[in-house]
C-alpha positions in Angstrom: 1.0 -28.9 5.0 1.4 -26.8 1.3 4.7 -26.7 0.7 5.8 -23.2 0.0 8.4 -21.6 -2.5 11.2 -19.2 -1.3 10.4 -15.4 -2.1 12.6 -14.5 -4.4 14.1 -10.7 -3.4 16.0 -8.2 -5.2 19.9 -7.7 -4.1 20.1 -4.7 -1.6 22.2 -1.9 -3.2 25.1 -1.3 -1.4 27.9 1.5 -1.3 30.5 -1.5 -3.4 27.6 -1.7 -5.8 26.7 1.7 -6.0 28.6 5.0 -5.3 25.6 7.1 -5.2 25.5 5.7 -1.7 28.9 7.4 -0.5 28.4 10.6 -2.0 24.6 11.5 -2.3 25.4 14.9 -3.0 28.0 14.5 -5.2 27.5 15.9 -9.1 25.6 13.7 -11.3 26.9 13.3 -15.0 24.7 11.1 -17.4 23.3 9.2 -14.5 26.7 8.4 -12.2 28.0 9.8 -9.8 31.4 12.1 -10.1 33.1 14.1 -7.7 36.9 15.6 -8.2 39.5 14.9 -6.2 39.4 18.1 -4.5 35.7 17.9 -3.5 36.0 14.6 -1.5 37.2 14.2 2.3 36.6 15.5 5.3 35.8 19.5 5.3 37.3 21.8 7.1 35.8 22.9 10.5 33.4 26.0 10.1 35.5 29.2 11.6 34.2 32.6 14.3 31.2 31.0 15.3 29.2 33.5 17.7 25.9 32.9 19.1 23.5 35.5 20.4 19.6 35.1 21.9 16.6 37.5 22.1 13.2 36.6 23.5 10.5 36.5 21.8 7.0 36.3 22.1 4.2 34.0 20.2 0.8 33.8 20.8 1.4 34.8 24.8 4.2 32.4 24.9 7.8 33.3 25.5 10.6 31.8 23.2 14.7 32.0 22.9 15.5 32.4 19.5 19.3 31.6 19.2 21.2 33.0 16.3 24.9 31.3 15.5 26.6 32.4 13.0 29.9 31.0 11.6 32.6 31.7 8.6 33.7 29.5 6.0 37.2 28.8 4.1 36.5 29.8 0.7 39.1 27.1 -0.5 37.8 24.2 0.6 36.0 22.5 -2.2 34.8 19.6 0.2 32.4 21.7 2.2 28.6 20.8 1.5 26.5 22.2 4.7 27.0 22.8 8.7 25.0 21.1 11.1 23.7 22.4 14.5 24.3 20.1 17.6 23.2 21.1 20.8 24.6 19.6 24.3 23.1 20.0 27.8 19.7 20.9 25.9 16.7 20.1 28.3 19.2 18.3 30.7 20.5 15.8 27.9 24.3 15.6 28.7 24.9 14.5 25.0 24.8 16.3 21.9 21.5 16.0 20.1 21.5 16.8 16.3 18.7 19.9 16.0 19.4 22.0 12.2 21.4 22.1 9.4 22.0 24.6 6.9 24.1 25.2 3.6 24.4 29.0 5.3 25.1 30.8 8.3 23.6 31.9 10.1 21.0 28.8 12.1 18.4 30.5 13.6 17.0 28.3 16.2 13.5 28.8 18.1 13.5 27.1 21.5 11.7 27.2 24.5 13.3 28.8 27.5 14.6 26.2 30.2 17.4 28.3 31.9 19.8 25.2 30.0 23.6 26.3 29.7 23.5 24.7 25.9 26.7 24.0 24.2 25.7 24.5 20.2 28.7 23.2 18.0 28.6 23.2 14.3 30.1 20.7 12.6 30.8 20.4 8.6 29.5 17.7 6.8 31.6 17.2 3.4 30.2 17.0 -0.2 30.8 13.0 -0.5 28.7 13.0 3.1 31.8 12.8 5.2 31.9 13.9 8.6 33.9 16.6 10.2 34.5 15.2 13.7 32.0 16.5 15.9 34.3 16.3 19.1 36.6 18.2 17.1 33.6 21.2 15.7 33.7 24.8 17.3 31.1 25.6 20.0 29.6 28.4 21.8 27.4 28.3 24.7 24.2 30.1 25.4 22.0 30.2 29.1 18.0 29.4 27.4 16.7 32.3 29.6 
């Protein structure tokens, strides 16, 4: 038997070593990270979402294209981008993660399976915290 020497690996960065990994995107100032006070935390939950649905048709195949739409508070400095959840979607009791956008409104193409879907939106925050997504407004659409 050879005897073999230990592989020597490089240390894996994590977020004590390196705050890029909290806030990814945060502002970047000669190479580090910054963000202010103000633009870290959790953001604040996106406000009058509305949905609405048309059919449409594409190459001889009907589609649902779901429109929500949704306001946000000017203020709050923490906000980075919304993300589209989607519960009930092709029987999937759960919420499913299915868009995100820095703007309203998501415009989502989906076939039509006569699912009652509950879309919420929930805010994500410049240093990547979460908004809770039990906690996110929702509005629910029939896929037919």
């Amino acid at each position: 038997m050879i005897p073999t020497r230990p592989t020597q690996r490089e240390p894996i960065e994590t977020w004590h070593s390196n705050p890029r990994l909290v806030s990814g995107r945060a502002n970047k100032q000669q190479g580090v990270t910054t963000l202010v006070t103000a633009q870290q935390g959790i953001p604040q939950p996106v406000t009058n979402l509305s949905g609405s649905k048309s059919t449409q048709s594409i190459n001889g195949q009907s589609w649902i294209r779901v429109n929500l739409t949704h306001a946000l508070n000017p203020d709050d400095q923490t906000f980075s981008h919304a993300q589209v959840w989607a519960k009930n979607y092709l029987g999937n009791p759960n919420f499913q993660l299915m868009s995100g956008s820095e703007t309203s409104p998501h415009t989502l193409l989906l076939p039509p399976t006569g699912d009652n879907v509950t879309f919420a939106i929930r805010s994500i925050g410049r240093d990547g915290s979460l908004s809770p997504l039990d906690q996110s407004p929702t509005h629910t659409l029939q896929l037919s």
